[in-house]
SERO-4910 file (N, C-alpha, C, O; in steps of 0.05 Angstrom, whole numbers):
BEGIN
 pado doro    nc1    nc2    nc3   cac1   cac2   cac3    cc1    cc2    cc3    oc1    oc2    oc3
  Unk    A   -664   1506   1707   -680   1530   1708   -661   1554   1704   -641   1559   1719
  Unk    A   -670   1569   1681   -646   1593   1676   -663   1622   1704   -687   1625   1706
  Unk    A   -647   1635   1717   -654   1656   1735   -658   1681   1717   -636   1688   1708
  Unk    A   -675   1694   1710   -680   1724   1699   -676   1739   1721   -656   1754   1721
  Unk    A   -693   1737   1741   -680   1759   1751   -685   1749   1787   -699   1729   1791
  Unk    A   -675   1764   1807   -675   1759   1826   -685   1775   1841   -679   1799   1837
  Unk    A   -705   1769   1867   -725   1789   1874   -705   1808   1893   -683   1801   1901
  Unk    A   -716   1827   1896   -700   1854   1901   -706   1852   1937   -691   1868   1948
  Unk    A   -719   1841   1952   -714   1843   1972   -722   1818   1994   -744   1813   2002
  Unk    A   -708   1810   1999   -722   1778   2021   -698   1766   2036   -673   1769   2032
  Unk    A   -709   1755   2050   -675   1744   2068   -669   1714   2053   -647   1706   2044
  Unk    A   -683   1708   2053   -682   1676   2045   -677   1685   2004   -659   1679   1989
  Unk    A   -702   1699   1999   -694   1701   1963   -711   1680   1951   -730   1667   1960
  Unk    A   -701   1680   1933   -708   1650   1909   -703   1628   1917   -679   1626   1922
  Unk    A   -717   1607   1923   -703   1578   1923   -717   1557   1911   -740   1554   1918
  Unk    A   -704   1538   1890   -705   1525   1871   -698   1493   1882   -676   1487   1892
  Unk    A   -722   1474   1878   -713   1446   1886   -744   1426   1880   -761   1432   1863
  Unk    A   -745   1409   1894   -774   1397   1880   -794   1389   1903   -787   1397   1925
  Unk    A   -810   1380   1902   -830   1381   1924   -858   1362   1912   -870   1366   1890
  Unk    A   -866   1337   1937   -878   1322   1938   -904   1332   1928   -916   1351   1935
  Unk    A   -911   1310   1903   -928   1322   1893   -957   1326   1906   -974   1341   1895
  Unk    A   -967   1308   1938   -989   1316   1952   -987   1345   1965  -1006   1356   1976
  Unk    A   -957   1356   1961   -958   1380   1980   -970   1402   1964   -977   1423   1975
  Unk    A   -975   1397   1931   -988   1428   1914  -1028   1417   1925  -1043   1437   1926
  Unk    A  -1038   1397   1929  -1062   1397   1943  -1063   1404   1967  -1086   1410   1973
  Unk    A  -1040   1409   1992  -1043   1416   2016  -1051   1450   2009  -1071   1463   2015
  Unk    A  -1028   1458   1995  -1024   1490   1999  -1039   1497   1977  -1036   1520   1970
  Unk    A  -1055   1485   1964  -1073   1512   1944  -1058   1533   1930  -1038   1530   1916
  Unk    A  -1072   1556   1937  -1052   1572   1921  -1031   1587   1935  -1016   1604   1924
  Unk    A  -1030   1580   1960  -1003   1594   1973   -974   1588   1969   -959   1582   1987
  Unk    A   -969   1589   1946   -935   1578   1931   -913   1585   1946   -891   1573   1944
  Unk    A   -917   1604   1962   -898   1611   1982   -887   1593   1999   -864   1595   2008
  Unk    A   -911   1567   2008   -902   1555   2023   -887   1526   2008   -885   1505   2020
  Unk    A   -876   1531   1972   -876   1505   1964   -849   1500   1977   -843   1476   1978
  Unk    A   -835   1512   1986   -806   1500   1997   -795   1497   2025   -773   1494   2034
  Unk    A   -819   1500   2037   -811   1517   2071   -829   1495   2085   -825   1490   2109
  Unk    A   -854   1478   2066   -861   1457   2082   -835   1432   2096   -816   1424   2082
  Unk    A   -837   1423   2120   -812   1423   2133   -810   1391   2120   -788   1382   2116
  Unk    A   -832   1376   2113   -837   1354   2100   -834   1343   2077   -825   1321   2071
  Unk    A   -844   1366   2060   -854   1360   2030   -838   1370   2017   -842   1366   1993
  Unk    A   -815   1387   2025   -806   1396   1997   -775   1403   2001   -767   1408   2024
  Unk    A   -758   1402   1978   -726   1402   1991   -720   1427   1978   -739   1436   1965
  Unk    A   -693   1447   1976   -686   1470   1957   -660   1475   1960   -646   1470   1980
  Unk    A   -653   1487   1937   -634   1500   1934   -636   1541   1937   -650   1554   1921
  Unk    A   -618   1555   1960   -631   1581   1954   -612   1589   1950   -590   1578   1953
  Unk    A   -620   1625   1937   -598   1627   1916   -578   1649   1944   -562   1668   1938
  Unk    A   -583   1643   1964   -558   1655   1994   -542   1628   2003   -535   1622   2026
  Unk    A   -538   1611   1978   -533   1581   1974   -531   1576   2012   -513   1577   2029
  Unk    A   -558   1570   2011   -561   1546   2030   -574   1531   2018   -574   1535   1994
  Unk    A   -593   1502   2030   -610   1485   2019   -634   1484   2041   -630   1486   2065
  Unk    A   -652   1482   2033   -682   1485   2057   -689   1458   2056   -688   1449   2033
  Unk    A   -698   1437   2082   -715   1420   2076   -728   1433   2105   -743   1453   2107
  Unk    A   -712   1409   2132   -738   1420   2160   -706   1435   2170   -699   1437   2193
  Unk    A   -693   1443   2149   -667   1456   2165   -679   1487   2171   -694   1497   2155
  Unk    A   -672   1502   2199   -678   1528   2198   -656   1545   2217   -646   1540   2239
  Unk    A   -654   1567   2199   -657   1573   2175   -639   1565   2146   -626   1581   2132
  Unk    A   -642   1544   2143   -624   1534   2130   -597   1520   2136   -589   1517   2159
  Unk    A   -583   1509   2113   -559   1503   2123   -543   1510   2096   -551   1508   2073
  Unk    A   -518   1519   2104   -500   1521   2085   -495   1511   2068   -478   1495   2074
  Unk    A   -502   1508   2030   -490   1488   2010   -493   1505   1986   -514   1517   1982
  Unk    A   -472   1505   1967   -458   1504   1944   -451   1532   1948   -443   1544   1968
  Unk    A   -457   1543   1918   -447   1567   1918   -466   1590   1908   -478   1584   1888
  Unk    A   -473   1623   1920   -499   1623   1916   -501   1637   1882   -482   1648   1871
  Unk    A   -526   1632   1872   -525   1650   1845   -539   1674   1841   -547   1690   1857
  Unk    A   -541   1674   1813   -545   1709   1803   -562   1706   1789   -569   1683   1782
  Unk    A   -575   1730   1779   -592   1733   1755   -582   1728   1728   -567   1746   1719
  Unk    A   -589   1705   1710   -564   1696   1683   -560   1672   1695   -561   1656   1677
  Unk    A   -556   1658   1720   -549   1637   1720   -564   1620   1713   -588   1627   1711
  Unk    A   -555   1583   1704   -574   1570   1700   -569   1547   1730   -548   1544   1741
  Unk    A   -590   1536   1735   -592   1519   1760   -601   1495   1747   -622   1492   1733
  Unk    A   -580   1473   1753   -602   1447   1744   -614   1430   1766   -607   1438   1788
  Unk    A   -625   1417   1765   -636   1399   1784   -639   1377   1781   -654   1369   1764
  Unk    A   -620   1354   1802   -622   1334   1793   -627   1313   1818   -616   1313   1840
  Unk    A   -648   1293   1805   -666   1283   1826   -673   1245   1817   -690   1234   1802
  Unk    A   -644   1232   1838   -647   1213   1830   -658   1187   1846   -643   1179   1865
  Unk    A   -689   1170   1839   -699   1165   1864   -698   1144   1871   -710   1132   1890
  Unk    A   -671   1132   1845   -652   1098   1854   -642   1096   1878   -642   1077   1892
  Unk    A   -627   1127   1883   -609   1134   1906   -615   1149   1927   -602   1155   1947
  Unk    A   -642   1155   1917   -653   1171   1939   -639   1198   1946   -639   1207   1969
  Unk    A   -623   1213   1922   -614   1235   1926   -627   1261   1910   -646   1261   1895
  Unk    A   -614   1278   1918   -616   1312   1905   -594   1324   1903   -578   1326   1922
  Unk    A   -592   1333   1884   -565   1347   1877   -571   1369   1855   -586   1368   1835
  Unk    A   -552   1391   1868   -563   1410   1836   -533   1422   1827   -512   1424   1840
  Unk    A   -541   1430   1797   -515   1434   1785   -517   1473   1785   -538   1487   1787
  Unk    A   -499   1478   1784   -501   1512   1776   -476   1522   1755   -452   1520   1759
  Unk    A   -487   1532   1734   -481   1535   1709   -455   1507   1695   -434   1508   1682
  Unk    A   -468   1490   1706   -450   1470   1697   -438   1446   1710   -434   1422   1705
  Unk    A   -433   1470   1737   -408   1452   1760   -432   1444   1775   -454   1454   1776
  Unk    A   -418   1414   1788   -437   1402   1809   -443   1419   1833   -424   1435   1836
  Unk    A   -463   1423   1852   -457   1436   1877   -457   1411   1890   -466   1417   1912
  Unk    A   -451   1381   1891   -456   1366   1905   -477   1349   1912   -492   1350   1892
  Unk    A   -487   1332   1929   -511   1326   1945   -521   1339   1958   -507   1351   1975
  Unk    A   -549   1344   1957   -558   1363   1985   -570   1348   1996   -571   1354   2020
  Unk    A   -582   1328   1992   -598   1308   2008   -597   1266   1996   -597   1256   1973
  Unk    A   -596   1259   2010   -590   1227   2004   -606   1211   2008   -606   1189   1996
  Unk    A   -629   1219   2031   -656   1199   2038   -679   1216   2035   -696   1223   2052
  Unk    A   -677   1221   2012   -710   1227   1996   -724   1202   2003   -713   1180   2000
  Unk    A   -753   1205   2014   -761   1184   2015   -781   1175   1981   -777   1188   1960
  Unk    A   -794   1158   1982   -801   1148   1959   -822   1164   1945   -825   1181   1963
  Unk    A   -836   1169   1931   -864   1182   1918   -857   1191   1887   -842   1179   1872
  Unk    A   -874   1219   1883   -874   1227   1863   -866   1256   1869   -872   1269   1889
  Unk    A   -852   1264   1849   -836   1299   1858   -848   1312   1830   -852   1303   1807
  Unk    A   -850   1333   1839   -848   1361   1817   -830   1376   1817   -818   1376   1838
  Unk    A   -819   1394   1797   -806   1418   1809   -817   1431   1818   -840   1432   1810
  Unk    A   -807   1453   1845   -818   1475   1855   -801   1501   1859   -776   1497   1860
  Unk    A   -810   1527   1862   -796   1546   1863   -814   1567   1888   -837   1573   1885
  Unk    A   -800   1574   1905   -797   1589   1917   -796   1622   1922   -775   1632   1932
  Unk    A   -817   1638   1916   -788   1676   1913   -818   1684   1921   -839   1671   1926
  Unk    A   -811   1712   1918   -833   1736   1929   -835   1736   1900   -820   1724   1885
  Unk    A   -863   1758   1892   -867   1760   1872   -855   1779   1856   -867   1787   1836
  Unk    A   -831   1788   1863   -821   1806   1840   -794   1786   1832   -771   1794   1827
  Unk    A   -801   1767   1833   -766   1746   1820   -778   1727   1802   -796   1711   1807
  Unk    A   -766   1732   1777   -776   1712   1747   -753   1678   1749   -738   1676   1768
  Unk    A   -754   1662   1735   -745   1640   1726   -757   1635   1711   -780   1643   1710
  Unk    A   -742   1617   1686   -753   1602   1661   -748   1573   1662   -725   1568   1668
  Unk    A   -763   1553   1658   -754   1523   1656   -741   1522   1629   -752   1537   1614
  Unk    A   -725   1511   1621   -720   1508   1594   -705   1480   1594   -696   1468   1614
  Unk    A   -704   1471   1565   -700   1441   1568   -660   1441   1558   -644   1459   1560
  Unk    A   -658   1421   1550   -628   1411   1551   -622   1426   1523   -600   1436   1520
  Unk    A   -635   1428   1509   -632   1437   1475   -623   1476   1474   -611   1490   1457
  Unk    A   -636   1484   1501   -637   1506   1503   -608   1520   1502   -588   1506   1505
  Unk    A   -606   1554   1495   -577   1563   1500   -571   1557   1529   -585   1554   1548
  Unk    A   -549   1557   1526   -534   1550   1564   -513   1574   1567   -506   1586   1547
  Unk    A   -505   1579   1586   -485   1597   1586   -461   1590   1588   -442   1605   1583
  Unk    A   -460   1568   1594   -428   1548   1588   -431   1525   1576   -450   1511   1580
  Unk    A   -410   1518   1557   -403   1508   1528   -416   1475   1543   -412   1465   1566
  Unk    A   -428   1466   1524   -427   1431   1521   -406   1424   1535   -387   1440   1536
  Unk    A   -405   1401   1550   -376   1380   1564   -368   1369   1532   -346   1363   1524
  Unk    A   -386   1368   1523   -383   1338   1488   -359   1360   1471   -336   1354   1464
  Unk    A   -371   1381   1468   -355   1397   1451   -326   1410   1464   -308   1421   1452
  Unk    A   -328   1406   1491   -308   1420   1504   -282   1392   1494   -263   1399   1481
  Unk    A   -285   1366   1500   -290   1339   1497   -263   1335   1467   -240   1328   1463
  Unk    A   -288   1344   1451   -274   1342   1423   -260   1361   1408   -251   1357   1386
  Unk    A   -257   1388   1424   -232   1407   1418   -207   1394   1439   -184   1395   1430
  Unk    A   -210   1388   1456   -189   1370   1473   -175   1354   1452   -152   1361   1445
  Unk    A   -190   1329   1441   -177   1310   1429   -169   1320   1398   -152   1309   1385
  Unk    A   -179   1335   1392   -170   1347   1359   -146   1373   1366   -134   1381   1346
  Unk    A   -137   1389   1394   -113   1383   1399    -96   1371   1410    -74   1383   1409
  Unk    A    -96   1355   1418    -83   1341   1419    -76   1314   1401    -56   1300   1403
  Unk    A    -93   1312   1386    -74   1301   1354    -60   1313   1335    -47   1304   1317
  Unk    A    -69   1345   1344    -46   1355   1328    -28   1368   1338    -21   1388   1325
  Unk    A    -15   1361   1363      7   1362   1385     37   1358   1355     33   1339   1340
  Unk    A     55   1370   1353     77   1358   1346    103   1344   1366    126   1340   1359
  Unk    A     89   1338   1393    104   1321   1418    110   1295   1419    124   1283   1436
  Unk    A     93   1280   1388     89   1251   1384    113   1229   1392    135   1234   1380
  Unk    A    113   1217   1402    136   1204   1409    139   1178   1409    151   1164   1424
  Unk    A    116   1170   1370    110   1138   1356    115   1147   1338    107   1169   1330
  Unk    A    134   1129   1323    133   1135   1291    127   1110   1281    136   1089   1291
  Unk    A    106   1113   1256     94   1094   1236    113   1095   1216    118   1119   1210
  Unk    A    128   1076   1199    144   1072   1182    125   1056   1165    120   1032   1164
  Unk    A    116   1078   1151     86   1060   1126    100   1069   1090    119   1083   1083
  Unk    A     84   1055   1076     99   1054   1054    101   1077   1037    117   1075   1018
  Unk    A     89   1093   1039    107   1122   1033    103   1142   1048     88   1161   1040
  Unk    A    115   1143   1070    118   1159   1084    121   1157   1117    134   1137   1123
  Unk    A    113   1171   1136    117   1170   1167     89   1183   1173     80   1204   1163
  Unk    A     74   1163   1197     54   1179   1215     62   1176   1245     77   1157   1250
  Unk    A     51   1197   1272     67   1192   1286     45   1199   1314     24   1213   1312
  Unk    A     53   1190   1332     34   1185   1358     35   1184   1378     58   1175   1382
  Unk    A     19   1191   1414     34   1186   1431     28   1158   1440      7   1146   1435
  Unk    A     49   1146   1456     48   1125   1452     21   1118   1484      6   1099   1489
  Unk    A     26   1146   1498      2   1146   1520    -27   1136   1513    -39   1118   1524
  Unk    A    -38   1154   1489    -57   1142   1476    -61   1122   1465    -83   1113   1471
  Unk    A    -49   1110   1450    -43   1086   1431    -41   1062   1462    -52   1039   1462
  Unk    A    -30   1070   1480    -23   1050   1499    -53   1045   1515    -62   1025   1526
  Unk    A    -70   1077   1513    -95   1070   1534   -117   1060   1506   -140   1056   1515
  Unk    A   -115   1057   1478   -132   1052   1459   -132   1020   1457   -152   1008   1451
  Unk    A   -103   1005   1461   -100    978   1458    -83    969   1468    -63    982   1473
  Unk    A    -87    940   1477    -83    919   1492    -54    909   1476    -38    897   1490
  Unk    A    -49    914   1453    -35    905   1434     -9    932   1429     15    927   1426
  Unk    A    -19    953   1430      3    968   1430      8    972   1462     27    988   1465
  Unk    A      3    967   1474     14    973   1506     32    953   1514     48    956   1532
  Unk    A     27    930   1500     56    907   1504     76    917   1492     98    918   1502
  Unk    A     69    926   1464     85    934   1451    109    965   1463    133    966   1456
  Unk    A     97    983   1477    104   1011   1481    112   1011   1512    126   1027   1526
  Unk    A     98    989   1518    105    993   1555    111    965   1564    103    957   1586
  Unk    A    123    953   1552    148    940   1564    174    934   1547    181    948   1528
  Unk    A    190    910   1555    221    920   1534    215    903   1509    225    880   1508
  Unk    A    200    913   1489    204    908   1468    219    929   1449    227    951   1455
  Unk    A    222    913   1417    238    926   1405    222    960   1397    229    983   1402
  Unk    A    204    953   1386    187    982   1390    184   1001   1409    178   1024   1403
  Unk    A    190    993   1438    184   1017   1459    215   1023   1451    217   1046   1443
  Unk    A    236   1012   1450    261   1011   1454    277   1040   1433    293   1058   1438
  Unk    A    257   1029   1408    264   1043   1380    248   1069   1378    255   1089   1366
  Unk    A    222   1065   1394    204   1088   1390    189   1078   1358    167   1088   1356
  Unk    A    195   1065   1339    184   1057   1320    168   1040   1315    173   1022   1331
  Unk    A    148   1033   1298    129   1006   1286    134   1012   1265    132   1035   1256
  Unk    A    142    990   1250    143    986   1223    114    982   1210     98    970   1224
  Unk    A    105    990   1183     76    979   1174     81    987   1148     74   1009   1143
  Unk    A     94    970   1128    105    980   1102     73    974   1080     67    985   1059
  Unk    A     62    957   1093     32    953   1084     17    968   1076      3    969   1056
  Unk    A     19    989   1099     -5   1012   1102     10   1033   1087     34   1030   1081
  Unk    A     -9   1063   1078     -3   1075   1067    -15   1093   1083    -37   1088   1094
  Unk    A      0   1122   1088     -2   1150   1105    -33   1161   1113    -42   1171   1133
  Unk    A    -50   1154   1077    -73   1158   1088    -85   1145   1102    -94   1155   1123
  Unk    A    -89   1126   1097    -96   1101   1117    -94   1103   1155   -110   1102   1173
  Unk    A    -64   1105   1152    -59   1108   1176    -70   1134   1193    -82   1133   1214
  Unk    A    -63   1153   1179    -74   1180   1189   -115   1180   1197   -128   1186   1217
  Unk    A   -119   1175   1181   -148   1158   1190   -162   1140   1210   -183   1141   1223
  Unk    A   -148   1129   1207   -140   1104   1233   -135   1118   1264   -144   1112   1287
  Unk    A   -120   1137   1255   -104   1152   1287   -117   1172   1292   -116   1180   1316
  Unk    A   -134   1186   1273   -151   1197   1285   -180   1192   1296   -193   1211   1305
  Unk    A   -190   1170   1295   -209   1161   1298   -199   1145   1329   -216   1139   1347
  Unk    A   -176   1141   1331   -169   1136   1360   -171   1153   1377   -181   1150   1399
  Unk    A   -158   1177   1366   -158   1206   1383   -182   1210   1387   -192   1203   1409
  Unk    A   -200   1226   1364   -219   1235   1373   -243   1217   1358   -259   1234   1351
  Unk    A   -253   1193   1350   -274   1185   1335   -284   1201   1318   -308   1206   1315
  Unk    A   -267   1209   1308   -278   1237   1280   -265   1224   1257   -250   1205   1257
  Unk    A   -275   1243   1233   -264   1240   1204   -255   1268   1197   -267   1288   1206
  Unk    A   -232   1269   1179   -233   1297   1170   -229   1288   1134   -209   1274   1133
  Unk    A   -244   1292   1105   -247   1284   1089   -218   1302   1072   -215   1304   1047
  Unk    A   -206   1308   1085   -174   1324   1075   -156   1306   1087   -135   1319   1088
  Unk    A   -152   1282   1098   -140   1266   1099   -138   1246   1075   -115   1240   1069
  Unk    A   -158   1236   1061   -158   1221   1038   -158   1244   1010   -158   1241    986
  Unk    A   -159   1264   1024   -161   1296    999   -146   1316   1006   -155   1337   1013
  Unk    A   -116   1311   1004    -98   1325   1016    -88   1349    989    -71   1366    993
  Unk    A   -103   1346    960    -95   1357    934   -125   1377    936   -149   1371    939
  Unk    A   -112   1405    933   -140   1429    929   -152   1420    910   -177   1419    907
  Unk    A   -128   1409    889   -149   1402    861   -162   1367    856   -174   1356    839
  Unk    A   -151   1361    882   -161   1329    878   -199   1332    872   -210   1354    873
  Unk    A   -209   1313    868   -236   1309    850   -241   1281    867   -250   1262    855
  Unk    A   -236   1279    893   -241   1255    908   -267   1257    918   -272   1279    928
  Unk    A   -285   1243    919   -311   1244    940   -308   1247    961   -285   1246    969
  Unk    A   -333   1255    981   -328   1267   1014   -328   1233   1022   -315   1225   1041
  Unk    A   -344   1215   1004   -337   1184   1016   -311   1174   1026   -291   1182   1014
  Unk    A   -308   1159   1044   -283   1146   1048   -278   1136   1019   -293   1138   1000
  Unk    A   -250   1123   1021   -241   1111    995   -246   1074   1002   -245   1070   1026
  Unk    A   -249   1060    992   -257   1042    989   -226   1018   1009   -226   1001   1027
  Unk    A   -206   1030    993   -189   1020   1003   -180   1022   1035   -175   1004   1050
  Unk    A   -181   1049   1041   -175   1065   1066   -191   1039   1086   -180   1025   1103
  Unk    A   -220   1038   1078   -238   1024   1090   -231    992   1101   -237    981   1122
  Unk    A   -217    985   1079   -205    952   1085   -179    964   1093   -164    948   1082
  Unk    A   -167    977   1101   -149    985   1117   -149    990   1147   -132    986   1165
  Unk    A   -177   1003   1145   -192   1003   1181   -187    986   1186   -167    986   1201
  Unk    A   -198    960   1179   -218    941   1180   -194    926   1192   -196    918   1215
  Unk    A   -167    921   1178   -143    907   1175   -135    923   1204   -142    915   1226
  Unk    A   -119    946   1200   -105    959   1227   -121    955   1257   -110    954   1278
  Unk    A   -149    954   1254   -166    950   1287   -162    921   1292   -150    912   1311
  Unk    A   -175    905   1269   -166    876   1283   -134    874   1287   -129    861   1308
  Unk    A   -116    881   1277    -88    869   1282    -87    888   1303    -69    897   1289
  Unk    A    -87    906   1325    -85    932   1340   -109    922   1368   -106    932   1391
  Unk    A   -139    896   1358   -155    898   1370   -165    924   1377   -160    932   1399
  Unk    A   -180    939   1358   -189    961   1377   -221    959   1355   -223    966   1331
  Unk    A   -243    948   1373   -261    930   1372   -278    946   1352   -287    938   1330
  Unk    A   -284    981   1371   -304    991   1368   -305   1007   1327   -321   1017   1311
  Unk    A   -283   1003   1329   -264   1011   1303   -279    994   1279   -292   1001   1259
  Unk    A   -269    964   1290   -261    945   1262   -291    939   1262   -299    927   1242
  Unk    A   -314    945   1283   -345    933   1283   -351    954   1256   -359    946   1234
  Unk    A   -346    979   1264   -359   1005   1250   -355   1002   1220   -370    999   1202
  Unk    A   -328   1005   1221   -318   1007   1190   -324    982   1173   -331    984   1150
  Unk    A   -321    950   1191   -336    931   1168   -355    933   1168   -364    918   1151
  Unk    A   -378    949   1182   -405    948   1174   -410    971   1146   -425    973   1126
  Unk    A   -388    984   1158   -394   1003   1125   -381    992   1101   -386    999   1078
  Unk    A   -363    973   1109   -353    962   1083   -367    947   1068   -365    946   1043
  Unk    A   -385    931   1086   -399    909   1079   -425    924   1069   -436    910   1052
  Unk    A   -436    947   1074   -461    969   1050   -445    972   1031   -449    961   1009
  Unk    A   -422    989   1035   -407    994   1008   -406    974    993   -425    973    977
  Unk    A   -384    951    991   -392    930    976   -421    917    963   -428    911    940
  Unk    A   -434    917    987   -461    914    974   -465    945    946   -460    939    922
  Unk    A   -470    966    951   -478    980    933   -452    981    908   -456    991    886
  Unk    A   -434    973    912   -411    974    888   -409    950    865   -397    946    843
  Unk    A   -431    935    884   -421    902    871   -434    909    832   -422    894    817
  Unk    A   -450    923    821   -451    924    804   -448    940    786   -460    943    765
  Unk    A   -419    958    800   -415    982    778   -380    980    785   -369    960    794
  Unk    A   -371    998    781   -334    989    768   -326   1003    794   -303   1011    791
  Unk    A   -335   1010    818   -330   1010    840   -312   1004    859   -317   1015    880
  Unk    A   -292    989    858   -284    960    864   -258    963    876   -246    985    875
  Unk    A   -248    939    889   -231    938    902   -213    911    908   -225    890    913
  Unk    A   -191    911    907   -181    888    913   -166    880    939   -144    889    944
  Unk    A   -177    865    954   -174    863    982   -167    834    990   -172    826   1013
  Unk    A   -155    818    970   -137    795    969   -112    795    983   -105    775    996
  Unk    A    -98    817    981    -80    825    995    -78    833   1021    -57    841   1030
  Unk    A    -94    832   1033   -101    842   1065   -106    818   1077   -129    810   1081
  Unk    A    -83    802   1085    -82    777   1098    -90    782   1129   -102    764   1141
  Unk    A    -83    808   1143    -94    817   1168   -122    811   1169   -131    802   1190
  Unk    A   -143    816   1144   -166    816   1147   -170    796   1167   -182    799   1189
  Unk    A   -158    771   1157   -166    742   1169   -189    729   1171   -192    713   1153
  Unk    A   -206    732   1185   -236    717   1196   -255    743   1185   -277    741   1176
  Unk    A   -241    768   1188   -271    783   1189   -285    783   1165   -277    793   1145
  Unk    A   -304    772   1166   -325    774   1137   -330    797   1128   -336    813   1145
  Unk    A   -330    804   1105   -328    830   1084   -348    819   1057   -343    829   1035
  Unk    A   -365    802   1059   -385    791   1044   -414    804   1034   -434    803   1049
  Unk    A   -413    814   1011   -438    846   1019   -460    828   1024   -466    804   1025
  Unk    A   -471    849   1027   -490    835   1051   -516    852   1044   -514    869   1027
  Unk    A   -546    846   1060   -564    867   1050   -564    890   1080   -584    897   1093
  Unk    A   -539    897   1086   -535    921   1101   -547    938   1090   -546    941   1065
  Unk    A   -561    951   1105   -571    985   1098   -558   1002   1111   -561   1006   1135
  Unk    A   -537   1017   1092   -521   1035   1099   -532   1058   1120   -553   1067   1109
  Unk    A   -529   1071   1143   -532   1078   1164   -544   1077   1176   -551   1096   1189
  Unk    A   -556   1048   1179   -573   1041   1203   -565   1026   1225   -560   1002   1223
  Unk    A   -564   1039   1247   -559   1020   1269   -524   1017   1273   -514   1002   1290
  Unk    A   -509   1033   1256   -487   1041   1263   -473   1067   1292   -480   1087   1304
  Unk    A   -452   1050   1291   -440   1075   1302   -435   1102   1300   -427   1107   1277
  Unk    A   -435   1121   1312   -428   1152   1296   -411   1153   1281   -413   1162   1258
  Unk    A   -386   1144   1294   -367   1150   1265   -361   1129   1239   -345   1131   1221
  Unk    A   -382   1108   1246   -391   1087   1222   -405   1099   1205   -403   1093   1181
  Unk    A   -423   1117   1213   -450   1139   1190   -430   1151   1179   -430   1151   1154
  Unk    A   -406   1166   1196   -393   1192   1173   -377   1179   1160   -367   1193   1142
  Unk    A   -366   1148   1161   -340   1139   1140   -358   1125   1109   -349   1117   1088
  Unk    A   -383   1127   1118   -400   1117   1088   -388   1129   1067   -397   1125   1044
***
């Protein structure tokens, strides 16, 4: 519930929380009493206390303003209440809700507005998702890296923190005495820069950036992955195990193939002995269905 405005004079104020749905048949039209019934109804007020049969209240979170948004959250596995304010938890306010059916309810004299608005709505503080994925897109492009990829033309480079919490396979490798933690290096004369760079960022952040396989202003490359890059995923997650990777990318390899098989499209993937077991056989995949997110954007 976003707060417009807050009523200009009351001791108690606004208070925001939910209330048993037989209590809007007790009280008719007296809304005043939807939060103060000592039974039916729990709250959050904005002189951050919380109302159930507490009087006058008891002390919890922190109180708010007009502009703030209040969430409410009401879970009746656990039998709790808890509300968020502009983002941050205020905690539990209650733990033995007993069982029924709840509404929201609100509380104020009649000169104090609120709006319900849903999840899609503006918020006044940023997404966790987006806060999330400026995190991980810097920090891949940290120059602190302290992995170097020795690939066949050229160097990509990594921390080995990440790489160590992404796989089971580089954390033997980076965190104990092998020759690689030792050297700080992996050799991979196989792979090629783009490839790899692709690869590592889809560890970091499960993103694509289409200037990784189009690093030329004047290159004439499609926004598509490259065909090859693709049986390169496919190769570096299984040999690396990193599951969620090698599922995504052979499912797109295996549409791609399917839609290439009859035009000069093509690719030669004889050479990718890493492949091993995973089948790359086109298939009647329908390209973005039932994929992963970053399986839709490497089509």
């Amino acid at each position: 519930m976003r707060i417009d405005s807050l009523p200009s004079s009351n001791t108690v104020g606004l208070v925001l929380g939910v209330s048993r749905r037989e209590n809007h048949s007790q009280i008719g039209e007296n809304r005043s009493l939807f939060l103060f019934n000592k039974k039916l109804a729990w709250g959050y007020g904005q002189n951050a206390h919380k109302y159930h049969s507490e009087t006058p209240g008891t002390k919890y979170g922190a109180a708010f303003k007009a502009g703030d948004v209040v969430e409410v959250q009401l879970d009746l596995d656990k039998k709790t209440l808890s509300f968020l304010l502009n983002g941050q938890s205020q905690g539990v306010a209650y733990d033995t809700l007993p069982s029924g059916n709840y509404c929201l309810a609100v509380s104020m004299p009649t000169d104090g507005q609120v709006s319900f608005v849903s999840e899609q709505s503006t918020q006044p503080y940023p997404p966790p998702l987006e806060h999330l994925l400026q995190l991980y897109e810097r920090l891949f492009a940290r120059q602190d890296k302290d992995v170097c990829f020795e690939l066949q033309d050229g160097e990509e480079r990594a921390h080995a923190g990440v790489l160590c919490s992404a796989s089971d396979v580089f954390e033997q490798m980076l965190c104990h005495d092998m020759k690689e933690r030792r050297t700080g290096t992996i050799k991979l004369p196989e792979f090629s820069r783009i490839s790899m760079s692709v690869f590592l960022r889809l560890i970091y952040t499960g993103q694509l950036n289409v200037q990784e396989w189009n690093e030329s202003e004047s290159s004439s490359t499609p926004e598509s992955i490259p065909l090859e890059v693709l049986v390169d995923l496919v190769a570096l997650a299984k040999k690396y195990m990193i599951s969620h990777i090698q599922s995504g990318a052979l499912e797109v390899l295996k549409a791609r193939l399917s839609a290439a098989k009859d035009s000069k499209d093509t690719v030669d993937i004889s050479s990718r002995d890493s492949l091993g077991s995973c089948s790359v056989e086109s298939g009647s995949s329908s390209p973005g269905k039932g994929l992963p997110v970053f399986a839709r954007a490497i089509q």
